[in-house]
C-alpha positions as CSV (number, residue, x, y, z in Angstrom):
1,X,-15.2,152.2,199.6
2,X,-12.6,151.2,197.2
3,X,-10.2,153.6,195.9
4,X,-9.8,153.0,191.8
5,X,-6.7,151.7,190.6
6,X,-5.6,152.3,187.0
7,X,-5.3,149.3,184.2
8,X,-3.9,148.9,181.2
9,X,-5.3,146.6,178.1
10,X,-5.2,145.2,174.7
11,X,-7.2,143.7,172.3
12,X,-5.7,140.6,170.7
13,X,-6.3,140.6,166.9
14,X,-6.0,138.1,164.1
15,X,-5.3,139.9,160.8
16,X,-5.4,136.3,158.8
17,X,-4.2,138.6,155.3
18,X,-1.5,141.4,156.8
19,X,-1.5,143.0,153.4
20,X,-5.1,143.8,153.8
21,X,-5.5,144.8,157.3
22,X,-8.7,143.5,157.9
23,X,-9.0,141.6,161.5
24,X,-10.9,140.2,163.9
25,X,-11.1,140.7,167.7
26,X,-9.9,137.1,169.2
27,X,-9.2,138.7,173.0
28,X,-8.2,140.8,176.0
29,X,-5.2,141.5,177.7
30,X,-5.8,143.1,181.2
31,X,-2.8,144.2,183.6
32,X,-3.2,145.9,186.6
33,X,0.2,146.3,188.4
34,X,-1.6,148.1,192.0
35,X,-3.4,145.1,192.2
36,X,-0.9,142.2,190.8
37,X,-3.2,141.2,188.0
38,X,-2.8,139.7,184.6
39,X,-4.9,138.1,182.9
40,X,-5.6,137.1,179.1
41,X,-9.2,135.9,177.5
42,X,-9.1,134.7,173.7
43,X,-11.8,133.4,171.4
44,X,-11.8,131.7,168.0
45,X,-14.8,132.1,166.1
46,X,-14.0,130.5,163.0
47,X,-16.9,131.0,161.0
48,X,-15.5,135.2,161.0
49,X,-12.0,133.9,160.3
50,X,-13.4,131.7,157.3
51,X,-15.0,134.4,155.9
52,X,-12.1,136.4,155.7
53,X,-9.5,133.8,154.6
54,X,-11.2,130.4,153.4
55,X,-8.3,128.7,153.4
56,X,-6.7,130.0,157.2
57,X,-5.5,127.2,159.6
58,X,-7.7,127.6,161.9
59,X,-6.1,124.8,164.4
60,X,-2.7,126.6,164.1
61,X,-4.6,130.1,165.1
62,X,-6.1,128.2,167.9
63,X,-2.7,126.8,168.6
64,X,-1.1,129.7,169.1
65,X,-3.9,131.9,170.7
66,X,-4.3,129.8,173.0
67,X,-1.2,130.2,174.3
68,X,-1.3,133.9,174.7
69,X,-3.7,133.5,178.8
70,X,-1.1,130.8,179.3
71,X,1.9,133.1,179.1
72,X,-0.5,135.6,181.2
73,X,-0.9,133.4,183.8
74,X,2.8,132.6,183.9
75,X,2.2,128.6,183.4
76,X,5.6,127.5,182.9
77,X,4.1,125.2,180.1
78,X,4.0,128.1,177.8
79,X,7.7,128.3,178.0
80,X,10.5,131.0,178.8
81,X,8.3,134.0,178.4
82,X,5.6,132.7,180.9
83,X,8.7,132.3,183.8
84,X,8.7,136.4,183.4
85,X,7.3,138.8,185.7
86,X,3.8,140.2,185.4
87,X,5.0,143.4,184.2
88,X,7.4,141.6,181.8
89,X,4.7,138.9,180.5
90,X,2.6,141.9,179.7
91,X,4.6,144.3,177.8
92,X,5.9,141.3,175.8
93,X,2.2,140.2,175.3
94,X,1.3,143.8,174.1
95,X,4.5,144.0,171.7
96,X,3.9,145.2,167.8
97,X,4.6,142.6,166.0
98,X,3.6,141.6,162.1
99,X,2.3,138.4,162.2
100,X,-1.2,137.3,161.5
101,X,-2.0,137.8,165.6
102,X,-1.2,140.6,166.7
103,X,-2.7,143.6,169.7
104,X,-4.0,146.3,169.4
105,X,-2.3,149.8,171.3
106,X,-2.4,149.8,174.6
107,X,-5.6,151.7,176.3
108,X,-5.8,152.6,179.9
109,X,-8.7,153.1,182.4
110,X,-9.9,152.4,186.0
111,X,-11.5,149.9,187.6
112,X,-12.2,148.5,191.3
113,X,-12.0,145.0,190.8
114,X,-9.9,144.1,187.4
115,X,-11.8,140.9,187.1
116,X,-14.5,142.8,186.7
117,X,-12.8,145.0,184.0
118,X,-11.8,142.2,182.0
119,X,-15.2,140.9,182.2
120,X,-16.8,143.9,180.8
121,X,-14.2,144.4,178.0
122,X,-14.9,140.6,176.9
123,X,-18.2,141.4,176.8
124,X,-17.7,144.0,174.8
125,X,-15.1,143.6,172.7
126,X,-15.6,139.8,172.0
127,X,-18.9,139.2,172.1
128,X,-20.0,138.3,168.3
């Protein structure tokens, strides 16, 4: 029987008006250190993000959460940050920042397989 190991994750926001807080859920951030895993999910349902903010690039959102599972997976496409370690891809994944995307605080829990954890929090978190 597997022993539980401990996880950390995010949700991955876009807050397309900062000054109004409002947001939408756009993915998951899962790091497991026991088990050496990272990995990032995002979604862009635009209809939610219209709604919001008629006028929102929605290509330039896409653009730039799409990068966010690159830099997770450490595809050295996604530049200098992806050539980080897992624990350092992660924390700078999870950072505050004040820009229209932006994570939640970090949460923690445990899980056997942290595939299977990410799967679940997609699920949901995500799922519209």
């Amino acid at each position: 029987m597997p022993v539980p190991s401990s996880f950390d994750y995010a949700v991955v926001r876009v807050v397309p008006r900062v000054e109004r807080g409002e947001f939408i859920n756009a993915g998951v951030i899962v790091f497991c250190l026991e088990r050496r895993f990272l990995e990032a999910r995002v979604e862009v349902d635009e209809a939610r993000l219209r709604a919001l903010w008629p006028e929102i690039d929605i290509e330039l959102v896409r653009k730039h959460l799409e990068a966010i599972p690159r830099i997770a997976a450490g595809d050295v496409s996604a530049g200098p940050i992806a050539r980080l370690s897992q624990r350092e891809r992660f924390h700078w994944l999870v950072s505050p920042r004040s820009t229209i995307i932006q994570v939640s605080p970090v949460h923690s829990g445990l899980c056997d397989v942290p595939g299977q954890a990410m799967e679940q929090l997609s699920q949901r978190l995500l799922a519209t």
